[in-house]
C-alpha positions in Angstrom: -91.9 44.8 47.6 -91.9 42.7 44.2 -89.0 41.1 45.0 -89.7 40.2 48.3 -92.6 38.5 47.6 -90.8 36.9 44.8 -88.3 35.8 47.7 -85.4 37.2 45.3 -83.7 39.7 47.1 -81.2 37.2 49.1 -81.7 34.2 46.7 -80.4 33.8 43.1 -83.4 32.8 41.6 -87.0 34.2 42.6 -90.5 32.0 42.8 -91.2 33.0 39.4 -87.9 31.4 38.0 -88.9 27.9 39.6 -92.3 27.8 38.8 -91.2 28.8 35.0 -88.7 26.0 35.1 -91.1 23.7 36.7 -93.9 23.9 33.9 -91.3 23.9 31.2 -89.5 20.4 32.6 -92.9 18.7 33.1 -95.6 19.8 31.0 -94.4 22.1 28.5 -91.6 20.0 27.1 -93.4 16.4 27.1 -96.8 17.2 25.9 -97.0 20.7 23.8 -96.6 20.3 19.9 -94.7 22.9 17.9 -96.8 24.8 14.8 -94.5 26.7 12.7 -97.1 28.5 10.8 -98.9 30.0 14.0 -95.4 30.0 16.2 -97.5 28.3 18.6 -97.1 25.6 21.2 -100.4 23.9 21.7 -101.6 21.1 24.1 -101.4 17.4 22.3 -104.7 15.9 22.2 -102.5 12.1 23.0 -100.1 12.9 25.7 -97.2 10.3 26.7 -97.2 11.2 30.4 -99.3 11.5 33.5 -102.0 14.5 33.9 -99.9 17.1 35.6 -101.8 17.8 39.7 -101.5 21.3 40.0 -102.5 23.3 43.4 -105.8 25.3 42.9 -105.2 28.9 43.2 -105.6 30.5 46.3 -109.1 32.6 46.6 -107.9 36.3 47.5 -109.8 39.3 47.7 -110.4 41.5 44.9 -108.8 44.4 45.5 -105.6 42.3 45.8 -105.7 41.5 41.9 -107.3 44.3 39.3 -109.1 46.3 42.2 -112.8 44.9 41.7 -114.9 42.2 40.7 -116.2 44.2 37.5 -112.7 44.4 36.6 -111.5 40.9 37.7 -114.4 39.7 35.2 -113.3 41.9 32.4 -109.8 41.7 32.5 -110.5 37.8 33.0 -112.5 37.7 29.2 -109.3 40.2 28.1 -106.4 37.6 28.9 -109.3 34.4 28.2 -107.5 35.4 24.5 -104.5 33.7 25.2 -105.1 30.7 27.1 -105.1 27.0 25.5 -101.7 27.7 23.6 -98.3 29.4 24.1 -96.7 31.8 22.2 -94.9 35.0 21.4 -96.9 37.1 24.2 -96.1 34.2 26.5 -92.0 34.4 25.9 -92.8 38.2 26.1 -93.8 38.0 29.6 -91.0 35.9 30.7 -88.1 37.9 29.3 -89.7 40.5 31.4 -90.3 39.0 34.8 -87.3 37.0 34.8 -84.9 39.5 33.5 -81.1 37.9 32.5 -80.3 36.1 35.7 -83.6 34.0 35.6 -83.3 33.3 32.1 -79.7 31.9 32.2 -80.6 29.7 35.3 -84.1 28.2 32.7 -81.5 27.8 30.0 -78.7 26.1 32.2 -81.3 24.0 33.7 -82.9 23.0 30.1 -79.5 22.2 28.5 -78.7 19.8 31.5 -82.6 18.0 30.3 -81.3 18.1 26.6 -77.4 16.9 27.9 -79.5 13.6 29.8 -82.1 13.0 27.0 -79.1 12.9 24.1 -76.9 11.0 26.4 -79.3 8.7 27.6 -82.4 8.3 26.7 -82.6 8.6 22.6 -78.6 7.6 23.0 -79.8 4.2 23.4 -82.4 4.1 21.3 -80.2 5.1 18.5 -77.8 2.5 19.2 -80.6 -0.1 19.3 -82.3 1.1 15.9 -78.6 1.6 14.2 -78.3 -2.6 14.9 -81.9 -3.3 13.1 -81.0 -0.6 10.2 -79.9 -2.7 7.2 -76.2 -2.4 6.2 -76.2 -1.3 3.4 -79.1 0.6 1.5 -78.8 1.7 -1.8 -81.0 4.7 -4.0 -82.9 2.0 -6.4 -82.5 3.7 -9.8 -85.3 5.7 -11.7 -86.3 3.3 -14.0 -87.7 1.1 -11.5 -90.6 3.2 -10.9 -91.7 5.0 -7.5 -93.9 2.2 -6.9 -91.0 -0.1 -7.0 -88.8 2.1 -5.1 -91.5 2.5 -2.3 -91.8 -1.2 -2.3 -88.2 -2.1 -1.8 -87.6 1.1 0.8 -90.7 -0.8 2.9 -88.8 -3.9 2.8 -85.2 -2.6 3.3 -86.4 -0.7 6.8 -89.5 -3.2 7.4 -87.9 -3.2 10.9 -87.7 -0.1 12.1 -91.3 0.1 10.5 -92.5 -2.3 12.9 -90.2 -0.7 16.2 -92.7 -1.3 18.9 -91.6 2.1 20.7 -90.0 4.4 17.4 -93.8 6.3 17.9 -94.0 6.5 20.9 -90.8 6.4 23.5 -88.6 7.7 20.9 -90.5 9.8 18.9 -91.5 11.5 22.6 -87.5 11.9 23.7 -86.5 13.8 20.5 -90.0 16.1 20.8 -88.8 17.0 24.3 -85.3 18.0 22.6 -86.8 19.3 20.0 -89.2 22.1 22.5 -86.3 23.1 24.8 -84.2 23.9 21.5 -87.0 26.1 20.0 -88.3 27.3 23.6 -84.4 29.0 23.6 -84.4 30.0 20.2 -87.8 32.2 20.9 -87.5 33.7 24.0 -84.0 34.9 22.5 -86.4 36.7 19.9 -88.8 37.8 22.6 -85.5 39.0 24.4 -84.1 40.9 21.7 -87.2 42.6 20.8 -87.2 43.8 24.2 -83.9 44.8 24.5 -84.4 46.8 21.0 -87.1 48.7 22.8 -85.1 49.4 26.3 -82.4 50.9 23.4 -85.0 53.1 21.4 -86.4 54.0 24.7 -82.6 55.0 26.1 -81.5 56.5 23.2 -82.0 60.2 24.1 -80.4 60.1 27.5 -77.1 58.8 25.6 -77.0 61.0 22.6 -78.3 58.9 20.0 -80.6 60.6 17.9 -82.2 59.9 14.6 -80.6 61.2 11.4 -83.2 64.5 10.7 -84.8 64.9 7.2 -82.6 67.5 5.0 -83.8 69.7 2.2 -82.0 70.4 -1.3 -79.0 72.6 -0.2 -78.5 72.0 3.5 -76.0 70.4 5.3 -76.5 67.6 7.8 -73.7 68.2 9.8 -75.5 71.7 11.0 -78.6 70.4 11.2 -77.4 67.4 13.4 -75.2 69.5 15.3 -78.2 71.7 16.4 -80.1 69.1 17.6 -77.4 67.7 19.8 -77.4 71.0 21.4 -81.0 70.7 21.7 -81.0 67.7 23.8 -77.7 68.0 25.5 -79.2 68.7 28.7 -80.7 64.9 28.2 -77.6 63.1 28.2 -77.0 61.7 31.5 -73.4 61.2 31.3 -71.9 64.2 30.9 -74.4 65.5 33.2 -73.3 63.1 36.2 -69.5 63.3 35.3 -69.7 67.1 36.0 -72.5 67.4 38.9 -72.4 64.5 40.8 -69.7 62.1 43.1 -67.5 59.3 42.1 -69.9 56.8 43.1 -72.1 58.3 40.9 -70.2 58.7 37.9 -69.1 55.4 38.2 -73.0 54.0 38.6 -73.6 55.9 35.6 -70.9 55.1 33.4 -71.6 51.6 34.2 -75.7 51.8 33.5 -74.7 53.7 30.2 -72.5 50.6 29.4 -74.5 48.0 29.9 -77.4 49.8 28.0 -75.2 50.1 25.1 -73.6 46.3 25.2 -77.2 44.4 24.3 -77.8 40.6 23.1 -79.1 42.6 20.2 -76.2 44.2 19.1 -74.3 41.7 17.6 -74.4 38.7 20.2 -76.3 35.6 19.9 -77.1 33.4 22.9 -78.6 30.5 20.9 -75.5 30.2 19.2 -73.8 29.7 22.4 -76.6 27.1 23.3 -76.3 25.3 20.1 -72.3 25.1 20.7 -73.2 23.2 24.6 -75.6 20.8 22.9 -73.2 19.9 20.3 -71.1 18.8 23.0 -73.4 16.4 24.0 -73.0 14.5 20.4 -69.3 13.0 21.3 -70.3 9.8 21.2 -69.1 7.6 17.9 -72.7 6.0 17.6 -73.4 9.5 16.1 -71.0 9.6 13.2 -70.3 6.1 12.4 -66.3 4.6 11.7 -64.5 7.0 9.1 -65.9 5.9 5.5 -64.0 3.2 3.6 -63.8 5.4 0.3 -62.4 7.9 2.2 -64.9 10.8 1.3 -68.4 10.0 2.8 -70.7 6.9 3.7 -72.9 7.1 -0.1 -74.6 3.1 0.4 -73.7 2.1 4.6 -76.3 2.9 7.0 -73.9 3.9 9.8 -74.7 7.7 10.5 -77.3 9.2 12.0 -78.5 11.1 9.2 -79.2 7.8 7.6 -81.2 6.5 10.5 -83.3 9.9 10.5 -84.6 9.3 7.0 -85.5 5.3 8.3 -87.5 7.4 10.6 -89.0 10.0 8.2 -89.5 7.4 6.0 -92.1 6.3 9.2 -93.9 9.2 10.1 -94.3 9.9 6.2 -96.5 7.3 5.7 -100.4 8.1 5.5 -102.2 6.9 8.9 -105.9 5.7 8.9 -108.8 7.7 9.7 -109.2 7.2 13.2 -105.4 7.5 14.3 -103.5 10.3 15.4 -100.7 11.7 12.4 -97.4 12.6 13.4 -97.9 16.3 13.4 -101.0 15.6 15.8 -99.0 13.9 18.5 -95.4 15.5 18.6 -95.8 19.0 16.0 -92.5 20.0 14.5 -90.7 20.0 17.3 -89.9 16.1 16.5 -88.2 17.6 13.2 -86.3 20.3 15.0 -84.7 17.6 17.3 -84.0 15.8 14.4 -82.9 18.6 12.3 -80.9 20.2 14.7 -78.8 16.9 15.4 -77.8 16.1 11.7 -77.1 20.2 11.4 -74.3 19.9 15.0 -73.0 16.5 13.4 -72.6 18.4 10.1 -74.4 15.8 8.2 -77.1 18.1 6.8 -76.1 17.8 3.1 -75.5 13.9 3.1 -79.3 14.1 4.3 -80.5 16.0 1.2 -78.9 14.0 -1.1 -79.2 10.7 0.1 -82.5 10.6 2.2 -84.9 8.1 1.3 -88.1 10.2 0.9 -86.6 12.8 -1.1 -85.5 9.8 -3.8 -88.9 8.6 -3.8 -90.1 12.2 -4.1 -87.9 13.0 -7.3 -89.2 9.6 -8.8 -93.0 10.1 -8.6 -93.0 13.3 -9.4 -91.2 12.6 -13.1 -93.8 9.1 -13.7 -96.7 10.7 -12.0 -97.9 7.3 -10.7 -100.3 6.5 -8.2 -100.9 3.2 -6.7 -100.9 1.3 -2.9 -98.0 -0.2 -1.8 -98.6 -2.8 1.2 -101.4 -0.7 2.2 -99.8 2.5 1.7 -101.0 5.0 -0.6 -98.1 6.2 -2.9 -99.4 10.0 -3.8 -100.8 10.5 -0.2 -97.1 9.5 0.8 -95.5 12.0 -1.9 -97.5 15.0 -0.5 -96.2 14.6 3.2 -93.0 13.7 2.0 -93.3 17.5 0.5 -94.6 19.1 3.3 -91.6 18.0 5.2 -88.9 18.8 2.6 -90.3 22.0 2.9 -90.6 22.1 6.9 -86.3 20.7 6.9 -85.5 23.3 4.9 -87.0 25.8 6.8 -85.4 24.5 9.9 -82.4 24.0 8.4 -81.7 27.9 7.0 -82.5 29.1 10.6 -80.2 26.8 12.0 -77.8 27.6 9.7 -77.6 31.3 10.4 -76.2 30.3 14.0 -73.6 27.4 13.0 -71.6 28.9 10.8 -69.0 29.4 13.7 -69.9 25.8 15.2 -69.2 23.9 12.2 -66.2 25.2 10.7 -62.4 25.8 12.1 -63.2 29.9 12.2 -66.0 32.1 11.6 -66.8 32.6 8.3 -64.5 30.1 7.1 -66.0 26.6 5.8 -63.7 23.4 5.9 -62.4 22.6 2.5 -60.9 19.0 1.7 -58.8 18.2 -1.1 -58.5 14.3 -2.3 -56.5 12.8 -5.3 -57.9 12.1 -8.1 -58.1 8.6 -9.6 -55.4 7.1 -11.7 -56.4 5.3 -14.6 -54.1 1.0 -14.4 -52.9 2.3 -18.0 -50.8 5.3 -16.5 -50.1 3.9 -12.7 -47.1 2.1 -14.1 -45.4 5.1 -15.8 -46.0 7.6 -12.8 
């Protein structure tokens, strides 16, 4: 009866599938904000798109929902708990209605949104911004001062300070990214806590039983063996195989199989998503022409890892009292987009070393100075510049437990390049 009135039984995809997808394309991607402390998507208080019109929920009678109105009422302050946000009981839920077929038709759908956002939209905007980023930028030395160095950085990328639509068209592009990459990454979690429970749940109908406690002087072996015995009468296998028909024993060999063969066990779907959207970054804009030295870009402002920090550099900077910050308008899942880009392009070192922020950082924490730069505070800047170093790296070591296999030639195995070292005039002529 459930899946009838989920019109699934002759379709691929139920009601609850496309009303899933349909809130996550155009309301849950656009205008929820990421909080990495709570897990938590929340509603942004400044969205970028129109007020969603939603149909008003038909009135039914109440036997048709928790039996009666006392219990509509109570179970209605019950669930009021987790209303205005979304979270891990949300992603619970769907792993359970939707089930493996729904969720691979969400994620297919999402990475086409991701493949048309990175190939279009924020495409062009990082062609655009890469022709206003200055040519070459170099790390001013220490003993200039952080005030100095924030001074010449606000000069050097004065114009992708003042980018009419960096805060808000672009900004809003890489937070949509940003949600559909952790909206996969959690419901895998949700899934494979749910999966760990259909296992624990299965695990004496397939003769998988927990290692007993054993005293000074007994074996294990007999102990274990007795207990199999015990519960041999539970495992369903055996007990088709010699009871029922072939069509049986195959239905339950199969069922025992795909019990055993879980996400959980080994196999990682965001890996496989994060290997799709990497696709998407063909395009040279992304990368930059090979470096001149030979080794890697240190001074030109050609990759995109250099035009992120431009762009940290912007939503680092202290905002007034009566505007919105960065965090307020887009959450973290701006710095997952972000984050997760430079990770597939393998530019996520070149970022730590050479990123704007992070210089200024270093410097102000060893001179300890505090003064306004062109109406900037500098120490304000220095502690959001910290609260994001820490929020990269965070987003970085997750990221990099799925990409180990994406970025090098073979799992486990990181690329290694070997160059010549330099020959000093004196001995060129003798070798």
């Amino acid at each position: 009866m459930f899946r009838e009135a989920n019109h699934n039984v002759s379709a691929p995809y139920g009601r609850i599938t496309l009303h899933v997808f349909w809130e996550l394309n155009y309301d849950f991607l656009p205008n929820y904000c990421y909080n990495g402390s709570t897990s938590r998507f929340v509603r942004t208080p400044y969205p970028f798109t129109q007020d969603l019109q939603r149909d008003k929920s038909p009135n039914v009678q109440p036997h048709y929902l928790y039996g009666s109105k006392p219990l509509n009422i109570a179970f209605t302050h019950v669930y009021g708990a987790f209303r205005n946000f979304v979270g891990a009981p949300h992603f619970r839920t769907i792993c359970r209605l939707l089930g493996y077929q729904g969720i691979a038709v969400v994620m297919e759908e999402l990475l086409k949104i991701v493949k048309s956002l990175l190939q279009g939209t924020i495409l062009q905007y990082v062609k655009t911004l890469m022709e206003v980023m200055p040519t070459i930028c170099r790390l001013p030395r220490h003993e200039y001062g952080s005030p100095g160095i924030l001074e010449f950085f606000h000069h050097q990328l004065k114009d992708i300070v003042e980018y009419a639509e960096l805060k808000t068209d672009v900004f809003q592009s890489l937070r949509e990214v940003g949600n559909a990459v952790l909206f996969c990454l959690l419901i895998e979690q949700s899934l494979s806590q749910e999966e760990v429970c259909d296992l624990l749940h299965a695990a004496p109908f397939q003769n998988i039983l927990p290692r007993v406690f054993v005293k000074e002087g007994e074996r294990l072996e007999g102990k274990m063996r007795r207990l199999e015995q015990k519960y041999a009468s539970l495992h369903l296998v055996p007990l088709v195989e010699r009871l029922g028909t072939a069509q049986q024993i195959a239905m339950a060999r199969e069922g025992d199989l795909l019990t055993k063969e879980r996400l959980c066990c080994g196999l990682s779907m965001f890996e496989v998503i994060l290997g799709r959207v990497a696709a998407c970054l063909d395009d040279p804009a992304w990368r930059g022409p090979p470096p001149a030295n030979g080794v890697m870009h240190l001074e030109e402002c050609c990759e995109f890892q250099r035009l992120w920090s431009a762009m940290q550099f912007v939503y680092c900077i202290p905002v007034g009292s009566n505007e919105f910050t960065a965090e307020q308008c887009f959450g973290d899942g701006l710095n997952w987009a972000g984050c997760t880009i430079i990770t597939l392009l393998g530019q996520q070192r070149r970022f730590d070393l050479l990123d704007f922020c992070y210089h200024l950082l270093k410097v102000q924490r060893q001179d300890g100075k505090d003064e306004v730069i062109k109406n900037v505070p500098l120490k304000k800047m220095v502690e959001r510049i910290r609260r994001y170093q820490l929020l990269n790296n965070s987003i970085f070591a997750i990221l990099s437990k799925y990409t180990r296999g994406i970025e090098a030639d073979g799992p486990g195995n990181e690329p290694v390049r070997c160059f010549q070292p330099p020959i000093h005039h004196s001995l060129a002529s003798t070798i």
